[in-house]
Phi, psi and omega in degrees: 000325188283333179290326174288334168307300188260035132309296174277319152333302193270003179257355178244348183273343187281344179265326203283094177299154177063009193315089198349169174252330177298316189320297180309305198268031133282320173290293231282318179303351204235309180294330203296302195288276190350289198280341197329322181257012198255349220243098189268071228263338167301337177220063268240351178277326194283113173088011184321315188307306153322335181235079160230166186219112183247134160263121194210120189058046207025035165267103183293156160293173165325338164257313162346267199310303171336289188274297195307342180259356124328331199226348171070014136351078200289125184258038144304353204249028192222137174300176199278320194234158184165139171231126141246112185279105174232115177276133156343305188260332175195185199230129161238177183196138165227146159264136168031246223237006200267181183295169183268117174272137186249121169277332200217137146235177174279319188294003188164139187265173203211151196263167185296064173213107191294116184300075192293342192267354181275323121245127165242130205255143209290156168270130168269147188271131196265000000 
């Protein structure tokens, strides 16, 4: 769980210029309790749902919306819609309506850099 952690942590830490270094190890600690009772790895589909970290109308869910206002984070500097999965077996991501892209599977690791050209999408004003 912790390689998946800090997976998505570094991968939600990439919009963020500069990101604190408190920030990361406050999100990773806060995802760490979210899945800690979540985490299947014998059955990595179960509860899938439960282990995202979601934007939806340029709105973070609760932990997102949480840590970034721990740090006075703007959550403009995030695409407007995103799921981020993080799974036993792998670490995925969609932006708004594109295909689903895998940053971590367990067969191999994939490098970080959230395609900000692929779609850009307008920034909302917090």
């Amino acid at each position: 769980m912790h390689k998946q952690i800090e997976i998505a942590t570094q991968f939600l830490c990439s919009y963020i210029p500069n990101c604190p270094q408190e920030f990361q190890d406050y999100l990773q600690a806060q995802l760490h309790l979210k899945l800690q009772h979540s985490w299947y790895p014998q059955s990595p589909q179960q509860a899938s749902a439960y282990r995202t970290v979601q934007i939806l109308n340029y709105k973070p869910d609760q932990l997102l919306r949480h840590c970034l206002q721990q740090f006075n984070i703007p959550y403009s500097l995030f695409p407007a819609e995103m799921v981020l999965w993080i799974d036993p077996d792998s670490v995925s991501y969609r932006l708004a309506q594109s295909y689903t892209t895998t940053l971590w599977t367990q067969k191999k690791s994939i490098s970080i850099s959230p395609p900000r050209t692929f779609m850009q999408l307008p920034q909302a004003v917090n």
